[in-house]
C-alpha positions as CSV (number, residue, x, y, z in Angstrom):
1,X,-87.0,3.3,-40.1
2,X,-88.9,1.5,-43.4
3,X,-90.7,-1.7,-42.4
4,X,-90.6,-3.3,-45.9
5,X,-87.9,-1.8,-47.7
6,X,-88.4,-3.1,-51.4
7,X,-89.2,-0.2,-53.5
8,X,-92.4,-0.4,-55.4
9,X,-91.7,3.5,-55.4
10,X,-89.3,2.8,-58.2
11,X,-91.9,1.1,-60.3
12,X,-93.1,3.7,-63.5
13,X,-96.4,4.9,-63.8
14,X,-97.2,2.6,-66.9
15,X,-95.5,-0.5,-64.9
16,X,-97.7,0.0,-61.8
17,X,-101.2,0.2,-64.4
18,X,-99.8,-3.2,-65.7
19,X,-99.7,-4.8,-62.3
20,X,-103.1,-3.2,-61.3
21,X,-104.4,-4.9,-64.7
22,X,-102.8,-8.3,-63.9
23,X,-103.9,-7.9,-60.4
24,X,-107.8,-7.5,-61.5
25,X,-108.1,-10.6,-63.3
26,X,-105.8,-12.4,-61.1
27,X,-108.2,-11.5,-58.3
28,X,-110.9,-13.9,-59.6
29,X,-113.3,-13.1,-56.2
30,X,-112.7,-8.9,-57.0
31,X,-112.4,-8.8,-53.5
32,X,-108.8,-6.9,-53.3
33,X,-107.5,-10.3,-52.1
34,X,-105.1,-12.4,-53.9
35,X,-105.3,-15.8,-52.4
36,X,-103.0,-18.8,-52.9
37,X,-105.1,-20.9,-54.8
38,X,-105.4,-18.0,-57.3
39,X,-101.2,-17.7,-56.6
40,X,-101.2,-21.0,-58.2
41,X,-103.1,-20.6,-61.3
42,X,-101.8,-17.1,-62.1
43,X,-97.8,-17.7,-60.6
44,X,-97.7,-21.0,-63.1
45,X,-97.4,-18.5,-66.0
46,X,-93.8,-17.6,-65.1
47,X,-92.4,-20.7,-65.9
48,X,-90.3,-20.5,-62.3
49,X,-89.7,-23.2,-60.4
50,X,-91.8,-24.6,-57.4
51,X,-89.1,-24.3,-55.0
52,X,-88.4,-20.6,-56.5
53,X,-92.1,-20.0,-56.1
54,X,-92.4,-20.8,-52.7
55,X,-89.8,-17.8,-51.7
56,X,-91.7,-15.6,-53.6
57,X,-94.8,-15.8,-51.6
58,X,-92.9,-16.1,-48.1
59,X,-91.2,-13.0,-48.8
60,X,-94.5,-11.4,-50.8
61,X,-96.5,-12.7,-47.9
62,X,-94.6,-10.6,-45.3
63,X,-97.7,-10.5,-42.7
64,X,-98.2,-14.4,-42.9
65,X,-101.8,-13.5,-43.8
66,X,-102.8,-16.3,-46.5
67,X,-103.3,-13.5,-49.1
68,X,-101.4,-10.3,-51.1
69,X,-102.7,-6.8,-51.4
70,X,-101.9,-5.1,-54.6
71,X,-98.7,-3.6,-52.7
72,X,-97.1,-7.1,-52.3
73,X,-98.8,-8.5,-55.4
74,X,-96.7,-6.3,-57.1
75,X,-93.3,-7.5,-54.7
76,X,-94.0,-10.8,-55.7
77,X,-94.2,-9.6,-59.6
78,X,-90.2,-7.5,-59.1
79,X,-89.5,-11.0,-57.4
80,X,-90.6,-13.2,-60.3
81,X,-89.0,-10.9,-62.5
82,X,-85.2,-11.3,-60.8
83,X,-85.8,-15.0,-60.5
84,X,-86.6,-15.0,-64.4
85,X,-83.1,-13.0,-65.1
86,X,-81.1,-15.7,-62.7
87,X,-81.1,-13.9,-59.5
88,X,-81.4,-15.9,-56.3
89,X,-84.7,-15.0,-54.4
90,X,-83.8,-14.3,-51.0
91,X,-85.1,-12.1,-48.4
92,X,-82.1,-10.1,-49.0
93,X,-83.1,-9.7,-52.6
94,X,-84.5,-5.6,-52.1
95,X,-81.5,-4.3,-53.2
96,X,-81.8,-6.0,-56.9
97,X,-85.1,-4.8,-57.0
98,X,-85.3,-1.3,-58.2
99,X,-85.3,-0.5,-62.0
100,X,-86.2,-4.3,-62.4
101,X,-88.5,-4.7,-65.4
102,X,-91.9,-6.7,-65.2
103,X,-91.4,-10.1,-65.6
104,X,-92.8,-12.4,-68.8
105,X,-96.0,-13.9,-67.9
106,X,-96.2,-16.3,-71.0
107,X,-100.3,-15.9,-72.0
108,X,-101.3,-13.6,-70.2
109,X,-101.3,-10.8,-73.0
110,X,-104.1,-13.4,-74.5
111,X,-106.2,-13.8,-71.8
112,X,-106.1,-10.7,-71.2
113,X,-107.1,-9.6,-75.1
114,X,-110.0,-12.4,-74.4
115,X,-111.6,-10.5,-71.4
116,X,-111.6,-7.5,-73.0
117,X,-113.4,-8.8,-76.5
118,X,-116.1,-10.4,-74.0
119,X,-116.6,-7.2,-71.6
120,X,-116.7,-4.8,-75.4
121,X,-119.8,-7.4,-76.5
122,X,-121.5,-7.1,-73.5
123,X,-121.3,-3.5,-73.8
124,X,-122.1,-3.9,-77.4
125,X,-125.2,-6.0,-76.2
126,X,-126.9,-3.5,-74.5
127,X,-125.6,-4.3,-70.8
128,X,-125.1,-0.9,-68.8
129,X,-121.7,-0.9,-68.0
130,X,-119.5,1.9,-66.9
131,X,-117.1,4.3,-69.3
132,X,-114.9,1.4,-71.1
133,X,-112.0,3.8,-69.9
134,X,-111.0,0.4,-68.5
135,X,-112.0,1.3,-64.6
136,X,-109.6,-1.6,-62.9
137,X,-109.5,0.5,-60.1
138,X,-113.1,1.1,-58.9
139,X,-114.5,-1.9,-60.6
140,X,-112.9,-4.3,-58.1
141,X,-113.2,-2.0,-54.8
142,X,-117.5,-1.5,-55.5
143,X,-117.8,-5.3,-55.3
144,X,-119.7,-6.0,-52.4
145,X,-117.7,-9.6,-50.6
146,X,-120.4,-11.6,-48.3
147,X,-119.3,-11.3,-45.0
148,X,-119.2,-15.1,-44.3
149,X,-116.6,-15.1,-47.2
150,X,-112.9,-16.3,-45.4
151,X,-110.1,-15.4,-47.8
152,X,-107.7,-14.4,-44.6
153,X,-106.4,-16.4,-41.5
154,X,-108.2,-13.1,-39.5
155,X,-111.1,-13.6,-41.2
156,X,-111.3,-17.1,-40.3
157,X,-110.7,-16.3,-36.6
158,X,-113.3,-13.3,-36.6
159,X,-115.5,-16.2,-37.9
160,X,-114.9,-18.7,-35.6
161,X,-114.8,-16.1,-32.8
162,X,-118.5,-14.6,-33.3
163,X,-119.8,-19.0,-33.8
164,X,-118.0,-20.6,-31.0
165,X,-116.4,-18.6,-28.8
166,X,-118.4,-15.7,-28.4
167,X,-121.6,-17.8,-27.0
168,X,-119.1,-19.6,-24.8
169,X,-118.5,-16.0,-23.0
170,X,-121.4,-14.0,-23.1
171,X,-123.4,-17.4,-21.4
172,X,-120.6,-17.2,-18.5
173,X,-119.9,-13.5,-18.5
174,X,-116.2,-13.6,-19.4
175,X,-116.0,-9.9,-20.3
176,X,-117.3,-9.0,-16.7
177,X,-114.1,-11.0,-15.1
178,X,-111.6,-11.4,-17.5
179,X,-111.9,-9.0,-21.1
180,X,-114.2,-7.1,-23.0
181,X,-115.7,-9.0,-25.6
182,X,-114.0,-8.8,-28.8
183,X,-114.9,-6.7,-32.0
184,X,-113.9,-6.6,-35.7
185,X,-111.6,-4.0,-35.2
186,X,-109.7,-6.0,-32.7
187,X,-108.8,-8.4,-35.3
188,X,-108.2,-5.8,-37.9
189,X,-105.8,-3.6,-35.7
190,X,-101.9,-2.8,-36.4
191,X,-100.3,-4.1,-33.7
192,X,-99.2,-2.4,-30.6
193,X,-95.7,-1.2,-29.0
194,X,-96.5,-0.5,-25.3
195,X,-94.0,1.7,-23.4
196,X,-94.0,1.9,-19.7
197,X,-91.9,3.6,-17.2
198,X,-91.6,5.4,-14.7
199,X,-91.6,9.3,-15.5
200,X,-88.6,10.8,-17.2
201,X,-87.1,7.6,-18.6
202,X,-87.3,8.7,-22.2
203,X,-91.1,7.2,-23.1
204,X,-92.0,10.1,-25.6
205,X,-88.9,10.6,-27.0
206,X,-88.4,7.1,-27.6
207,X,-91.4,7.0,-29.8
208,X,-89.4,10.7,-31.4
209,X,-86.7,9.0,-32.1
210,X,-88.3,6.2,-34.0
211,X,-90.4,8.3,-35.8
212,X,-87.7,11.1,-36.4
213,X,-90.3,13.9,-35.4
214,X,-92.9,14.3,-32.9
215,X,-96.2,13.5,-32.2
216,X,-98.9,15.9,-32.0
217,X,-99.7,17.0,-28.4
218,X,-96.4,15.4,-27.3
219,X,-94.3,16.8,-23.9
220,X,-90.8,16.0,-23.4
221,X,-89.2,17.3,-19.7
222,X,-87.7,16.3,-16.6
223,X,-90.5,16.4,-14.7
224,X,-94.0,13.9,-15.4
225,X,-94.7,15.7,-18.5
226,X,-96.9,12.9,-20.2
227,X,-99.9,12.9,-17.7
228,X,-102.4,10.3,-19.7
229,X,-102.8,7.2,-22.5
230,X,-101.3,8.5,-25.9
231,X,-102.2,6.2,-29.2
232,X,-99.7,7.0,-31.9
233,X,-101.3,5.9,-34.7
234,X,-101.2,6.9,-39.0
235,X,-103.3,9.2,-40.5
236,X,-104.6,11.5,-42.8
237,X,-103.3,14.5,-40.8
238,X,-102.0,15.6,-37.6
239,X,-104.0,15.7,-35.1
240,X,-105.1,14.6,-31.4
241,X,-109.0,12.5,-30.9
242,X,-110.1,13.1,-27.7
243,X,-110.7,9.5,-25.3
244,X,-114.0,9.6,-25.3
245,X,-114.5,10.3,-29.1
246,X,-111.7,7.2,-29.9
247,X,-113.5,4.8,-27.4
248,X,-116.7,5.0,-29.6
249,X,-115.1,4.9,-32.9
250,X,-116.2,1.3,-34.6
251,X,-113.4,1.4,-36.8
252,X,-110.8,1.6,-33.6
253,X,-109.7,-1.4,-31.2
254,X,-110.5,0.9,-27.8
255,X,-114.1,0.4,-27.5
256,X,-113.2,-1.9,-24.3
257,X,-111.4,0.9,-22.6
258,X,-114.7,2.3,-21.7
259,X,-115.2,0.3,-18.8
260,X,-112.7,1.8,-17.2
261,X,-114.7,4.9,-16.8
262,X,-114.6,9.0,-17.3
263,X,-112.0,9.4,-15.0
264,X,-109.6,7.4,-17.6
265,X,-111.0,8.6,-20.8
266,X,-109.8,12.2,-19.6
267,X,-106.8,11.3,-19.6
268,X,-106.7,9.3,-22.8
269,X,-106.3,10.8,-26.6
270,X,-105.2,9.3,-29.9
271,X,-102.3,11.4,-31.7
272,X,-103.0,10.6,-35.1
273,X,-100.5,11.7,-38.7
274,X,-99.0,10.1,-41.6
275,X,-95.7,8.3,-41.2
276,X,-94.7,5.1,-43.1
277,X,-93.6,3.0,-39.7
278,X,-97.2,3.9,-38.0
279,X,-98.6,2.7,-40.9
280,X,-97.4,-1.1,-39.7
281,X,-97.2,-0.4,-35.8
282,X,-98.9,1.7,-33.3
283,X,-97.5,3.3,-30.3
284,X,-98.9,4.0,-27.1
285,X,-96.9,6.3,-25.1
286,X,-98.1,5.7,-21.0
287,X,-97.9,8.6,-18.1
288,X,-95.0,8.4,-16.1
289,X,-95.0,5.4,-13.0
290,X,-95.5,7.7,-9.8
291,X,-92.6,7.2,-7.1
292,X,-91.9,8.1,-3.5
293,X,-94.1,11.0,-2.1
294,X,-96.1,11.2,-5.7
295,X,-97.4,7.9,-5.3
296,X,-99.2,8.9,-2.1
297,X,-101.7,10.6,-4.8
298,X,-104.2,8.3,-5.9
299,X,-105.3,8.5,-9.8
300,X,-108.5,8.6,-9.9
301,X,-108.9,5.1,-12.6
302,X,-107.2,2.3,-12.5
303,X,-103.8,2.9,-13.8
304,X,-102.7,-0.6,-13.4
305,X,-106.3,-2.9,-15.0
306,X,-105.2,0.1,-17.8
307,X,-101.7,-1.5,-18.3
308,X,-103.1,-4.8,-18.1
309,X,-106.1,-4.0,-21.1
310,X,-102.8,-2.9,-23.2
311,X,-100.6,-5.1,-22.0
312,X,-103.0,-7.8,-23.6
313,X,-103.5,-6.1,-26.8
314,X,-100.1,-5.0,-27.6
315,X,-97.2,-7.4,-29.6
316,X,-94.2,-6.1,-27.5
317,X,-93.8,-4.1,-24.0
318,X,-90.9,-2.1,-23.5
319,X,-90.3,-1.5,-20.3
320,X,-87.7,2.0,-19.9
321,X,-85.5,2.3,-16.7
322,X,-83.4,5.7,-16.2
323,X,-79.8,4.8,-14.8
324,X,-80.8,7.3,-12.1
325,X,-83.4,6.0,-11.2
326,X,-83.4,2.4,-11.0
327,X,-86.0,2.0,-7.2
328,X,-88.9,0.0,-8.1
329,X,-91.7,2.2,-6.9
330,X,-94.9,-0.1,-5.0
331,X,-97.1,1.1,-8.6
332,X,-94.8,0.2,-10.7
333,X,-94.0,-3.0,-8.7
334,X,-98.0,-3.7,-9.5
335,X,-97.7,-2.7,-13.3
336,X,-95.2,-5.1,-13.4
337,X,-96.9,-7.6,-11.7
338,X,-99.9,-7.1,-13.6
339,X,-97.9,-8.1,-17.1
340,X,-97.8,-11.5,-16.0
341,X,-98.7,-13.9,-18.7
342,X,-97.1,-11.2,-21.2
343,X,-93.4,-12.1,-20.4
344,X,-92.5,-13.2,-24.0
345,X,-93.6,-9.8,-24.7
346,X,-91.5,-8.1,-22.3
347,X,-88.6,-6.3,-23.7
348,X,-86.2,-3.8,-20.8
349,X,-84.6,-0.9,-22.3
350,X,-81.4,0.7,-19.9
351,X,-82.1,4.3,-21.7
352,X,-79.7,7.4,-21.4
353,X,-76.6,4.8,-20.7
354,X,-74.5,7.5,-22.5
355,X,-74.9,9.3,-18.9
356,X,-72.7,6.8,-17.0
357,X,-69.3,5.6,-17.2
358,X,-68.0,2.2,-18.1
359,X,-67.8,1.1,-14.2
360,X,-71.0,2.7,-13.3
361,X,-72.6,1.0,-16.4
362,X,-71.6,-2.3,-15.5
363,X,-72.9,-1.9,-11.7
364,X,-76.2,-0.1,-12.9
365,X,-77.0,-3.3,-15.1
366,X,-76.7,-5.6,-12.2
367,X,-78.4,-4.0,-10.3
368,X,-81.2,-3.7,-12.7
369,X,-81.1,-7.4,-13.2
370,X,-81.3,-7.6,-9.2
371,X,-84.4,-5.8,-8.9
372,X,-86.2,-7.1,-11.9
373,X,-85.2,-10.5,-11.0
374,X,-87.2,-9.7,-7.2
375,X,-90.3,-8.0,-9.1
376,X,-90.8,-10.5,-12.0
377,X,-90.4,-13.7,-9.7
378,X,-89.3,-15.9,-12.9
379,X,-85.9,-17.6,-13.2
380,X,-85.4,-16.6,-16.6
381,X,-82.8,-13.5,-17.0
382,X,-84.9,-10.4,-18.8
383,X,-83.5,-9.5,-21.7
384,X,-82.1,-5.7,-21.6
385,X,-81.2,-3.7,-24.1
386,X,-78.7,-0.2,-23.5
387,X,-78.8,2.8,-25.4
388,X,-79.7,6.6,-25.6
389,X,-82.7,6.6,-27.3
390,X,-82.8,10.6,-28.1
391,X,-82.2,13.0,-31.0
392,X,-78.2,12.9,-30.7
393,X,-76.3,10.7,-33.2
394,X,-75.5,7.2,-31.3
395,X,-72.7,7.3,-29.4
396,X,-72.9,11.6,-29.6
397,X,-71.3,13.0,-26.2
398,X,-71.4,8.7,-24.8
399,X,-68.9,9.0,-21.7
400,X,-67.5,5.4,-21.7
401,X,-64.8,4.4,-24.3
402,X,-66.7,1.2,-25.4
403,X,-70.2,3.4,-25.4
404,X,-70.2,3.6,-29.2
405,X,-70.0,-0.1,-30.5
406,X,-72.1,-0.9,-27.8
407,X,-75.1,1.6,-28.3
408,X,-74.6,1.0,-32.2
409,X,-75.4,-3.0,-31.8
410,X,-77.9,-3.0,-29.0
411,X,-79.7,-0.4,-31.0
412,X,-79.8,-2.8,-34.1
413,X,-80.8,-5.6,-32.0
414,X,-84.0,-3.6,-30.5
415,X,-84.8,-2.1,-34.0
416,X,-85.0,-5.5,-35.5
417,X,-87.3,-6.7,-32.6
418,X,-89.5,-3.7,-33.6
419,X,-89.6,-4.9,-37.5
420,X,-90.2,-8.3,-36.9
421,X,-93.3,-7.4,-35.7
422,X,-95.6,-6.4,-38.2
423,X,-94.2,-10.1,-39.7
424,X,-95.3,-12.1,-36.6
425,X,-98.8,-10.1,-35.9
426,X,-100.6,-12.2,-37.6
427,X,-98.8,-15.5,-35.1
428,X,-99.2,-13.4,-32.3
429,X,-103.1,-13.0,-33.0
430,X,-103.4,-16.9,-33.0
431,X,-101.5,-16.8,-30.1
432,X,-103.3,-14.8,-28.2
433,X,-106.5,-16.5,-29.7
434,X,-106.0,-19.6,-28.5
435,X,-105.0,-18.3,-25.3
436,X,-108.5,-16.5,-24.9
437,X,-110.5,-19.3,-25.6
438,X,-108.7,-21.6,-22.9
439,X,-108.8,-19.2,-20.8
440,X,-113.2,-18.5,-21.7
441,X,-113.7,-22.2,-21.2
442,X,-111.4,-22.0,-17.3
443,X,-113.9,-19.4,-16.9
444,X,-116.6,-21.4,-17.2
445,X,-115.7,-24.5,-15.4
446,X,-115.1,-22.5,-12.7
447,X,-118.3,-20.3,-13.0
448,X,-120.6,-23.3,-13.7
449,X,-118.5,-25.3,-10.4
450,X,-119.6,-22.3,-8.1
451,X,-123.3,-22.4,-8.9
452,X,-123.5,-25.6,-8.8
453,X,-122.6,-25.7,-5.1
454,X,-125.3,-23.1,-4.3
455,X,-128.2,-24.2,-2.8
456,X,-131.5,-24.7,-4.1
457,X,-133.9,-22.7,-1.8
458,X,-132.7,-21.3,1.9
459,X,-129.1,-19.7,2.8
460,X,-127.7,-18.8,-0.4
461,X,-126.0,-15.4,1.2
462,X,-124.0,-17.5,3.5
463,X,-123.5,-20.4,0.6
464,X,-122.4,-17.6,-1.6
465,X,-119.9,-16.3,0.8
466,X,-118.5,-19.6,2.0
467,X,-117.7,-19.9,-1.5
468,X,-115.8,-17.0,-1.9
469,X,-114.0,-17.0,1.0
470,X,-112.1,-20.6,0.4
471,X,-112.2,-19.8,-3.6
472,X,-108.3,-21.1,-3.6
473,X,-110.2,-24.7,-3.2
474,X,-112.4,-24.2,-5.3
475,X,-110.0,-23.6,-7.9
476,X,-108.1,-26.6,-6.8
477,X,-111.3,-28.8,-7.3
478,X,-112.4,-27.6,-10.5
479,X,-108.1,-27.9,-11.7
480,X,-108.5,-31.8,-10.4
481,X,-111.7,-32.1,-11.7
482,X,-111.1,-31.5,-15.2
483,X,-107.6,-31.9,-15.8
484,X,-106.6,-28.4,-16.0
485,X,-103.3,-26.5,-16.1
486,X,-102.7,-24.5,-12.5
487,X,-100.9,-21.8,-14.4
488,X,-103.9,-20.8,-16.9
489,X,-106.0,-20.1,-13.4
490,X,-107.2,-16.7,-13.2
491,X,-105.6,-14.9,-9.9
492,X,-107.5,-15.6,-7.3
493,X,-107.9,-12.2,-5.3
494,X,-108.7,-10.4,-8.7
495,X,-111.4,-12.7,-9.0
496,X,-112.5,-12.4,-5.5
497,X,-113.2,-8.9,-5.8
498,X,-115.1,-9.6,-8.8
499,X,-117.2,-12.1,-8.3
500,X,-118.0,-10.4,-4.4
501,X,-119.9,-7.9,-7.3
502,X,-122.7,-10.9,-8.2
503,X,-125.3,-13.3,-7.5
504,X,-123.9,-17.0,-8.2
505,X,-127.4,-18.0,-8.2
506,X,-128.0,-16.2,-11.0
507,X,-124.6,-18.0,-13.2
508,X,-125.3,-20.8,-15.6
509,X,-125.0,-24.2,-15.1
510,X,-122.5,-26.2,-17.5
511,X,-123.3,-26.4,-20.9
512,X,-121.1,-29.0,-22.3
513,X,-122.6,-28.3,-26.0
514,X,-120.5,-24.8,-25.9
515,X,-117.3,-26.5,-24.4
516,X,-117.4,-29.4,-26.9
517,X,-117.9,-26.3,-29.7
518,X,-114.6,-24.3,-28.8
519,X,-112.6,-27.8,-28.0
520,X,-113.5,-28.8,-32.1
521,X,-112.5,-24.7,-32.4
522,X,-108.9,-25.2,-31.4
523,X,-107.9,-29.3,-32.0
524,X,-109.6,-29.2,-35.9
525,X,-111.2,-25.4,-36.9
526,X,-107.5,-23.3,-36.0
527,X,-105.4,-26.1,-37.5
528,X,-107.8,-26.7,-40.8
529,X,-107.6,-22.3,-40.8
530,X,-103.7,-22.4,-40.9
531,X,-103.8,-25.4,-43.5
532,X,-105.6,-23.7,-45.9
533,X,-103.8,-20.2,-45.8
534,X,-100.2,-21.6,-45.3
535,X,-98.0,-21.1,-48.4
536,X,-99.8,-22.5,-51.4
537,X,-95.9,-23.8,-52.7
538,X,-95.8,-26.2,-49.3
């Protein structure tokens, strides 16, 4: 399955040299980026419309990330070019694509000539330049971009994170409570496909299927075959990075998995080779949800603050139910429990349907809906998808008449959940942005409430602990207090057991200076972000 399916592939060697040219001056900055303001400048020289212009970057601009890479520079040059030959430019437009020729930039060729004559003087000049073997592809890449530079919505947010939201959580200690504090490659990560289940649902051969191979170090049985995390990422090679080697690596998003200890870390690894889908999504394959007499067996981490770490980092959750086994086990009751606040993520998938009849297919789904109805407590019907997610053709060996038709659509339905996402990651880091830093500055009214109820001198212990014990009114207090939402509230035993862990004495009192920061963060700074990396065309 191909993410972005327009063929730059087709492009000749001397066509793709061209672009790279074009792409070098266009990139005034040299900083790989091609921005909109420089869209506008450069774009003009087609002679296309506005309106035709605008669909050129939303369709070039597939991540919604303010900027083009060379890859979709050159998409938005095949674009041009089949808007200049009468073409409609759609979203549908791929198929016109290949074989199309590059498109007439009217004065380019001379400005082009001009920068030349002026880099052959200074080389005439005496300047120490490199072999005039025209390097347009290393010239760019060695310039060095100041890293206060914003020429991306993430940039922006890793910018605004590290000035006003960052102080706001390390002052109240929101990555002791609530989440690690946030790094670079957080921002910078693919995003994430979480798969949970309980064991022998189809989990690894799910991720088989998409990928049409398997992953290195990958089980597939009846029994719980996958016994730890796996990260299915892209590349260089096959191969498997042990846990405790990932959760080091700067350049990876698990660095806040350490917390969680060498008991987890065992029993995490990163499965790592080239494939063109990883190189827009990651997967992470989960060990099997323990039932009946298994769960009896403690693991020796927490399997469900795990789920919960990913659950928060990924952009969708499948959750995999055998027709077979359909009993909500007490852990995976609590996994599922512990996605709440993820539901929009939350996608069911009724794998190996083709096991069933029709009858039993039709009972099995309600009485899926039944239980997940109990579990997730929300009136909103789950949506489910039903299929046989395996190496067999769809609808192979399917045992009820209209199995087929069925699998064929629900299939096309799931798949085009899975490539919308690389095209709403960039949303869904806003989202979850935004979300953060209300919930940092709950944290804080709440952390700043309790120490400011401690006492001064004597009984602190017993202050501490009265505290604690009716922390439902204090919650209610701080809510009334300030205004606040009842449903962005942390849960309340979670944060019993936490706090129990610390002095309150120690806390700080309220700063409003850091409040008042992230409030300007999200009513003017997000807004003013969004503004200036929207589409350039309106």
């Amino acid at each position: 399955m191909e993410i972005d399916t327009i063929p730059i592939g087709s492009c000749s060697k001397e066509d793709l040299n061209m672009y790279q040219e074009w792409f070098n001056y266009a990139d005034a900055d040299g900083d790989g980026r091609f921005t909109g303001s420089e869209a506008t400048k450069f774009f003009a020289m087609s002679n296309l419309s506005r309106q035709e212009l605008k669909q050129v970057w939303a369709i070039a601009d597939l991540k919604r990330e303010g900027y083009l890479g060379f890859k979709e520079f050159v998409i938005a040059m095949l674009l041009i070019s089949l808007g200049q030959s009468g073409h409609p430019i759609t979203h549908d437009s791929d198929a016109f694509l290949k074989n199309q020729k590059p498109p007439t930039m009217e004065g380019l060729d001379g400005l082009l000539a001009k920068r030349k004559r002026k880099q052959k003087d200074k080389d005439v000049n005496g300047s120490s330049q490199p072999s005039p073997s025209g390097n347009w592809f290393s010239a760019k890449s060695t310039k060095k971009v100041p890293s206060s530079s914003v020429t991306s919505v993430i940039d922006g947010l890793k910018k605004l994170y590290n000035k006003k939201l960052k102080p706001l959580e390390v002052a109240y200690r929101f990555n002791d409570f609530v989440s690690p504090l946030l790094t670079d490659s957080d921002f910078d990560a693919k995003p994430m496909v979480l798969l949970l289940g309980q064991y022998s649902t189809g989990k690894t051969t799910f991720i088989k299927h998409m990928l049409n191979s398997s992953y290195p170090g990958a089980h597939i049985g009846p029994e719980p075959t996958t016994d730890r995390f796996v990260v299915v990422m892209s590349g260089p090679d096959e191969r498997s990075i042990p846990g405790n080697t990932v959760a080091v690596q700067a350049d990876m998003p698990f660095s806040g998995l350490t917390t969680f200890g060498t008991a987890f870390l065992s029993k995490f690894e990163c499965s790592q080779m080239p494939h063109p889908l990883l190189e827009h999504i990651t997967f992470v394959d989960s060990p099997g949800v323990l039932s009946g007499e298994k769960q009896r067996t403690h693991r020796a981490y927490d399997f469900t603050g795990v789920t919960s770490w990913f659950a928060a980092k990924s952009d969708l959750i499948l959750l995999l139910f055998d027709p077979h086994k359909l009993d909500v086990s007490d852990e995976f009751k609590r996994v599922i429990s512990s996605l709440r606040g993820h539901d929009d993520k939350i996608r069911v998938v009724l794998n190996k349907a083709d096991q069933v009849d029709t009858q039993q297919l039709m009972r099995i789904y309600g009485a899926l809906m039944w239980s997940l109805g109990k579990v997730l407590n929300i009136p909103e019907v789950m949506r489910v998808y039903i299929g046989s997610f395996n190496d067999k053709p769809v609808g192979d060996g399917v045992s009820c008449p209209i199995g087929n038709e069925l699998f064929e659509k629900e299939q096309e339905d799931l798949l085009s959940d899975l490539k919308d996402i690389p095209k709403k990651a960039c949303d869904r880091k806003i989202n979850e942005f935004v979300k953060r830093a209300r919930a940092a500055k709950i944290h804080a009214y709440i952390i700043s409430h309790l120490k400011k109820h401690m006492p001064a001198m004597i009984g602190k212990a017993k202050a501490q602990q009265k505290l604690i014990d009716n922390l439902d009114d204090e919650f209610a207090k701080v809510q009334k207090e300030f205004h606040l939402p009842p449903g962005d509230f942390p849960n309340v035993d979670q944060f019993k057991e936490t706090l129990s862990g610390y002095n309150i004495d120690k806390f700080e009192k309220l700063k409003p200076k850091l409040i008042q920061s992230v409030d300007e963060m999200l009513a003017y700074d997000i807004p003013n972000l969004l503004k200036t990396f929207r589409n350039p065309y309106g």
